[in-house]
C-alpha atoms as a printed R data frame, in Angstrom:
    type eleno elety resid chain resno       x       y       z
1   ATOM     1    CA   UNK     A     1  93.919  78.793 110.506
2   ATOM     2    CA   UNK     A     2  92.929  79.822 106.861
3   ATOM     3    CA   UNK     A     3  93.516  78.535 103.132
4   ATOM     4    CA   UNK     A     4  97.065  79.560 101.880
5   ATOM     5    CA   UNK     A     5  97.323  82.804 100.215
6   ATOM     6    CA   UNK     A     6  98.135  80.470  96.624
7   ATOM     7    CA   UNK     A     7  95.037  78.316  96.993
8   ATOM     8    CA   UNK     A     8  93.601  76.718  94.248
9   ATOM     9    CA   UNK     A     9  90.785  74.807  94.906
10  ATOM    10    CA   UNK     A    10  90.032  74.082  91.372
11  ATOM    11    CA   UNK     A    11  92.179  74.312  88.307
12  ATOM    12    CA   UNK     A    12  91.675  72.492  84.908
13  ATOM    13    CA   UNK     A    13  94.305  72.981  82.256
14  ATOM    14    CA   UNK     A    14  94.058  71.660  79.111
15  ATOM    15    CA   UNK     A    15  96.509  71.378  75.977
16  ATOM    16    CA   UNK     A    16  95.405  69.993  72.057
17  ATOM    17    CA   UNK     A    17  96.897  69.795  69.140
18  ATOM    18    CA   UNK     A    18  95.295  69.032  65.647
19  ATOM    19    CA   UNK     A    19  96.920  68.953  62.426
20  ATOM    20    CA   UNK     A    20  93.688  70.317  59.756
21  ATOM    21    CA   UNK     A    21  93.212  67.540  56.771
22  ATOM    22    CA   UNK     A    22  91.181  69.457  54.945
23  ATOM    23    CA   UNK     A    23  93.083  70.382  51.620
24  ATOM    24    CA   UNK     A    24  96.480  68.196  52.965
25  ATOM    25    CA   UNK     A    25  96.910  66.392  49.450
26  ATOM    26    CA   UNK     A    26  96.262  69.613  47.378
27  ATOM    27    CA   UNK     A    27  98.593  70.731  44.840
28  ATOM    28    CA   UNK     A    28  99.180  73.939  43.386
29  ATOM    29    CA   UNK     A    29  98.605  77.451  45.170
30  ATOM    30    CA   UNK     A    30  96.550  75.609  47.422
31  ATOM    31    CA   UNK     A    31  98.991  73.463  48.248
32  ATOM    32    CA   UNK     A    32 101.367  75.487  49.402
33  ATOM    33    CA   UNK     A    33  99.032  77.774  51.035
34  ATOM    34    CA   UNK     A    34  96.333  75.933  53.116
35  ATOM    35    CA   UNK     A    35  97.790  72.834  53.492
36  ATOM    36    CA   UNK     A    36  99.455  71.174  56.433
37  ATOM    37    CA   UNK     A    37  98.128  73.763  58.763
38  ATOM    38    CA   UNK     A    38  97.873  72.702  62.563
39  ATOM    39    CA   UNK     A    39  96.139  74.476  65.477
40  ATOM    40    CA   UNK     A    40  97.679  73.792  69.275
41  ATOM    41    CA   UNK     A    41  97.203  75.431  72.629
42  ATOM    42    CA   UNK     A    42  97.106  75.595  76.177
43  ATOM    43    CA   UNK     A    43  93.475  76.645  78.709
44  ATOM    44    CA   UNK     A    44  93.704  76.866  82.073
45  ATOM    45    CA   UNK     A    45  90.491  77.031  84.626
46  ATOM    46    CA   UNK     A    46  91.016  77.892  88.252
47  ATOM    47    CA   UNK     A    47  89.394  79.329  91.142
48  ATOM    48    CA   UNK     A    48  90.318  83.136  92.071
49  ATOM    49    CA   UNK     A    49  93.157  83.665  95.110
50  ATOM    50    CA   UNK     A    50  92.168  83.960  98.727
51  ATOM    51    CA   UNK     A    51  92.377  87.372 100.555
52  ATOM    52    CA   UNK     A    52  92.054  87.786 103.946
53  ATOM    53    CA   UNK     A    53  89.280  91.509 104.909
54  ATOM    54    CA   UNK     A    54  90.536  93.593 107.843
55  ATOM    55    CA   UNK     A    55  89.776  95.973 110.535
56  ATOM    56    CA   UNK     A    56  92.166  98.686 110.293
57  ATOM    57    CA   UNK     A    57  90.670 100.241 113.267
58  ATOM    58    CA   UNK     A    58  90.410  96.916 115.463
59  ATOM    59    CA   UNK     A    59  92.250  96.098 118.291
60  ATOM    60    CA   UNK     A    60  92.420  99.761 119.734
61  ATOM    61    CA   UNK     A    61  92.205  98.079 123.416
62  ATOM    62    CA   UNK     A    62  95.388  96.810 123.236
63  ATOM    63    CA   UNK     A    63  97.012 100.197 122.366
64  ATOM    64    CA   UNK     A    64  98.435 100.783 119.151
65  ATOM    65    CA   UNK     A    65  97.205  98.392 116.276
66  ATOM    66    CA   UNK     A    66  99.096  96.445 114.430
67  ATOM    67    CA   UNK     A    67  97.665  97.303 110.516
68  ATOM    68    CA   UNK     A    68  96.522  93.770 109.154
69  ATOM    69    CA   UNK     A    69  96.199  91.857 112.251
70  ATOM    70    CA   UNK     A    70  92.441  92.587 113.046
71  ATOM    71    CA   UNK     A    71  89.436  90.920 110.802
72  ATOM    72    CA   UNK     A    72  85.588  92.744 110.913
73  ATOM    73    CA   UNK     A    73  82.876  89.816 111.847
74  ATOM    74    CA   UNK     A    74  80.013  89.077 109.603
75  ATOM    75    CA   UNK     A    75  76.661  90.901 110.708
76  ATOM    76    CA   UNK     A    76  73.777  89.136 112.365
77  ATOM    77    CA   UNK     A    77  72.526  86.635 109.858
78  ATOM    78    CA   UNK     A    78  75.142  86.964 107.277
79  ATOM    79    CA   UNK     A    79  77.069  84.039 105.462
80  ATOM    80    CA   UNK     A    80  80.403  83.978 103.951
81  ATOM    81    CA   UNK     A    81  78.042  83.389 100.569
82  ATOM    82    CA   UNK     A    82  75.432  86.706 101.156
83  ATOM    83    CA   UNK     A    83  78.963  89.185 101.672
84  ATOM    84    CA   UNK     A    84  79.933  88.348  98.495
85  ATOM    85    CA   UNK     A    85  77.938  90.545  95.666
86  ATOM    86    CA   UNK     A    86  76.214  88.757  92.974
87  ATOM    87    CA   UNK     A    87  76.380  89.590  89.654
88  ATOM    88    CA   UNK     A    88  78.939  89.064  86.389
89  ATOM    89    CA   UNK     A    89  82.283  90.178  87.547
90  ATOM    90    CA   UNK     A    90  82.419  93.458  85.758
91  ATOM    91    CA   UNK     A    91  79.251  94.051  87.619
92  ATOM    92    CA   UNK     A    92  81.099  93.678  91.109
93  ATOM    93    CA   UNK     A    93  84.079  95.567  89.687
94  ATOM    94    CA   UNK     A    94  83.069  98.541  92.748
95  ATOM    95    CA   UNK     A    95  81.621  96.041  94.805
96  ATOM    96    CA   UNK     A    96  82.664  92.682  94.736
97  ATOM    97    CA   UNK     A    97  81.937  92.300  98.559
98  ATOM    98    CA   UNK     A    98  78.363  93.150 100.463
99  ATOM    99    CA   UNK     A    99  79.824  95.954 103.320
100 ATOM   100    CA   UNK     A   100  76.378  95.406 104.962
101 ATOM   101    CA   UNK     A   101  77.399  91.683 105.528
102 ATOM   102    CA   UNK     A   102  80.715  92.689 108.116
103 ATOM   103    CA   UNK     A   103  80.602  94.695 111.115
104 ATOM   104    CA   UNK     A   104  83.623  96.212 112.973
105 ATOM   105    CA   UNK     A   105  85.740  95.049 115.480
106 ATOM   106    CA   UNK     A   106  82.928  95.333 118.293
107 ATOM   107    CA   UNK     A   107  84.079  98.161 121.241
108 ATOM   108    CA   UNK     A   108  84.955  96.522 124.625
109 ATOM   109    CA   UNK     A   109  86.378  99.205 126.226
110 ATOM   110    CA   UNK     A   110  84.388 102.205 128.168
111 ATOM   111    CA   UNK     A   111  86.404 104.759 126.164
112 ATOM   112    CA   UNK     A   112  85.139 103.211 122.703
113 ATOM   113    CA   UNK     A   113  88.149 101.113 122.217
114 ATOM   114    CA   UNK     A   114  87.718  97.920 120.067
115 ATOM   115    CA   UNK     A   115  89.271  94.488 120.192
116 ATOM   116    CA   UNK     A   116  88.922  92.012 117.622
117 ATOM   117    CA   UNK     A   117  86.603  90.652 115.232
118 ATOM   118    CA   UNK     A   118  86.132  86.997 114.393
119 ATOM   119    CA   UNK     A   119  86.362  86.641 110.677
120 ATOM   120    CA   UNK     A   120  89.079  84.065 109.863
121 ATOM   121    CA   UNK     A   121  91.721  84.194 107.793
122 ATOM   122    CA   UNK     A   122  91.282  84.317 103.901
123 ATOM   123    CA   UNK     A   123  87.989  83.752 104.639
124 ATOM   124    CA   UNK     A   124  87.195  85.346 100.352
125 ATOM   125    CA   UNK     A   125  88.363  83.935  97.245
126 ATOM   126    CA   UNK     A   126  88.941  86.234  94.515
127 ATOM   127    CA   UNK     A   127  86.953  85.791  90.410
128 ATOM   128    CA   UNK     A   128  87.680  83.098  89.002
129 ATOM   129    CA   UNK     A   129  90.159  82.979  86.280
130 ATOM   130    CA   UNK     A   130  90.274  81.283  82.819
131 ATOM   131    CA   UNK     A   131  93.054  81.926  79.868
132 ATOM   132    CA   UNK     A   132  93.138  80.473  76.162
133 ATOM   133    CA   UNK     A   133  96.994  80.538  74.202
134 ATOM   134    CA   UNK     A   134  96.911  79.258  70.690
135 ATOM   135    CA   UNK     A   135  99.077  78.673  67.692
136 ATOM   136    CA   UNK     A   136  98.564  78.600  63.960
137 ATOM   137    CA   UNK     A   137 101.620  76.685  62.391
138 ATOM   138    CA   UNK     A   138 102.443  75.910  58.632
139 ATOM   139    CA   UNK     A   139 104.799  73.829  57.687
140 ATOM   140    CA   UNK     A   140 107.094  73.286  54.415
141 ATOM   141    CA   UNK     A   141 108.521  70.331  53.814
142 ATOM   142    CA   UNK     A   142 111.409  70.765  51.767
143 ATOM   143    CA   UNK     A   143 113.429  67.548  51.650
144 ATOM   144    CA   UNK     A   144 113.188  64.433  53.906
145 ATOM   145    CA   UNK     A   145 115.397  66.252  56.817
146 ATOM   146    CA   UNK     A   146 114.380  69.915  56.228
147 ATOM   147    CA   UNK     A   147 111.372  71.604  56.603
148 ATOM   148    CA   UNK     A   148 110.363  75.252  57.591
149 ATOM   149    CA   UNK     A   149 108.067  75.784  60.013
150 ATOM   150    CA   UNK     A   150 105.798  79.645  60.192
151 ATOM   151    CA   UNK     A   151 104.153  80.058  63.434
152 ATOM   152    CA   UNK     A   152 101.432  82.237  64.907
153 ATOM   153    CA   UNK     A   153 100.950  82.314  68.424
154 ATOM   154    CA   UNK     A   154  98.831  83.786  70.477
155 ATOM   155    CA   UNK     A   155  98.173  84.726  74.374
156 ATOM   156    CA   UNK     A   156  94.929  85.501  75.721
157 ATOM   157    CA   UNK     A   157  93.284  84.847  72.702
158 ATOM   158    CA   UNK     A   158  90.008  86.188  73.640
159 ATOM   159    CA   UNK     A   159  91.632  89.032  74.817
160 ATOM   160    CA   UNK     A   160  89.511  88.851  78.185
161 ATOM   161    CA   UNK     A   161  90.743  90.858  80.813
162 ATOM   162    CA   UNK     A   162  91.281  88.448  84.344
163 ATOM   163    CA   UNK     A   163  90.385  90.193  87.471
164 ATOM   164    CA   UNK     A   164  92.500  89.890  90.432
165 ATOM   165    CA   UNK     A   165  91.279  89.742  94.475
166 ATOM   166    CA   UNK     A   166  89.940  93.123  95.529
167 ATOM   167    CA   UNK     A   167  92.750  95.315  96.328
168 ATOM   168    CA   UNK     A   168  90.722  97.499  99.192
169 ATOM   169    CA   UNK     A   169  90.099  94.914 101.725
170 ATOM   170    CA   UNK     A   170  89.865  96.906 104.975
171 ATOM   171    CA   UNK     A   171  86.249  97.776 106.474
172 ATOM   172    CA   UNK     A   172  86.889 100.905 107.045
173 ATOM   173    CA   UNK     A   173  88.217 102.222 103.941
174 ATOM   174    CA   UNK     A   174  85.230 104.100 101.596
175 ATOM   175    CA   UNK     A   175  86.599 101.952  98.231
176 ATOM   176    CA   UNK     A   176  86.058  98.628  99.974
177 ATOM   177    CA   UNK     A   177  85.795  96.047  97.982
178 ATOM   178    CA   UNK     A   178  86.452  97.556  94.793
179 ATOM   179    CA   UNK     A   179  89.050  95.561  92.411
180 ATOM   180    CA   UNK     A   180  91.754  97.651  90.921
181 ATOM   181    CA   UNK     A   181  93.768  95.167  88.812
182 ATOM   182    CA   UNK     A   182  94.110  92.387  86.415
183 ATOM   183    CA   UNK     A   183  96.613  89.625  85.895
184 ATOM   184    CA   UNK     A   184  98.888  88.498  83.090
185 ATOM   185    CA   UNK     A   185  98.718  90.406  79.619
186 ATOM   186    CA   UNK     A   186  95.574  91.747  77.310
187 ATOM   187    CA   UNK     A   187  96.059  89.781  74.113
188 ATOM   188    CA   UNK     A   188  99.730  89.179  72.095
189 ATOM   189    CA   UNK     A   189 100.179  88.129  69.313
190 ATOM   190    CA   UNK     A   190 103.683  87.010  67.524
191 ATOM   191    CA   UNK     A   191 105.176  85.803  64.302
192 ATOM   192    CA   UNK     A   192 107.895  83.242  63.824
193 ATOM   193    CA   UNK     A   193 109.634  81.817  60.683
194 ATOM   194    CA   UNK     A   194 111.851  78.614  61.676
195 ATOM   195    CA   UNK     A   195 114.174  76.314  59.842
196 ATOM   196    CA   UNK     A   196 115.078  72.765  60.497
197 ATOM   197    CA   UNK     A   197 117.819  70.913  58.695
């Protein structure tokens, strides 16, 4: 038993939009070039993915094992909370899990072969994520049923990178724990020009 692999524990999204007064009755060059501006967007919140830590050695004592079906146990006195490093994320980038925290399959058999450890399933949830999209809009109003509408719209606004879930999850590999990708894009930006009749 273990959380889904598309857990999300938390998520918050959020979506505004607010059309700027300042300058809306202005006439001139002003008018036609800071008013009826309007900012919108979408931010989402939400906890990082679960992933599941194996044992690629584990489970020798049965004969041939099966990659991804044996899980490491924590070490004596170690919580799910203390084999996860502390620190900001890029921090933890090499490190996001404590190796001292798990222990190997433990070896049952007289030759040295191992069985299986007890950590559950998905027992780790990856950094937590956050994104901010945004658009700028302007709009023309040229007679009661036509208007033109320029749009600036942006994803990942911040331009922060998100991490994803470590990618080397197995005990016994010597880059355990590091985290080797991102999700969705650095920041875009595009231009639009749109008219309604």
């Amino acid at each position: 038993m273990g959380l889904s692999d598309f857990d999300r524990t938390h998520r918050l999204v959020t979506s505004y939009y607010y059309e700027i007064p300042f300058l809306a009755h202005a006439r001139g060059w002003a008018g036609a070039t800071l008013a009826n501006w309007a900012v919108s967007g979408i931010s989402t919140f939400q906890s990082g993915l679960p992933f599941r830590v194996t044992d690629s050695a584990g489970g020798s004592v049965f004969g041939a094992a099966i990659p991804g079906t044996s899980t490491p146990s924590l070490a004596p006195g170690a919580t799910i909370s203390s084999a996860q490093a502390s620190g900001s994320i890029e921090q933890r980038i090499d490190g996001y899990l404590n190796p001292a925290a798990l222990v190997p399959a433990p070896a049952v058999g007289i030759d040295g072969s191992t069985g299986f450890g007890d950590l559950g399933r998905n027992r780790f949830r990856g950094p937590f994520q956050q994104n901010w999209d945004m658009s700028f809009t302007r709009t023309w109003f040229i007679q009661e049923k036509q208007n033109l509408k320029f749009s600036v719209d942006m994803f990942n606004v911040w331009n922060h990178p998100v991490f994803d879930a470590p990618s080397r999850t197995d005990v016994e590999d010597p880059s355990f724990g590091h985290i080797t990708s991102t999700v969705g894009t650095p920041r875009l930006v595009q231009f639009s020009l749109r008219y309604s009749f």
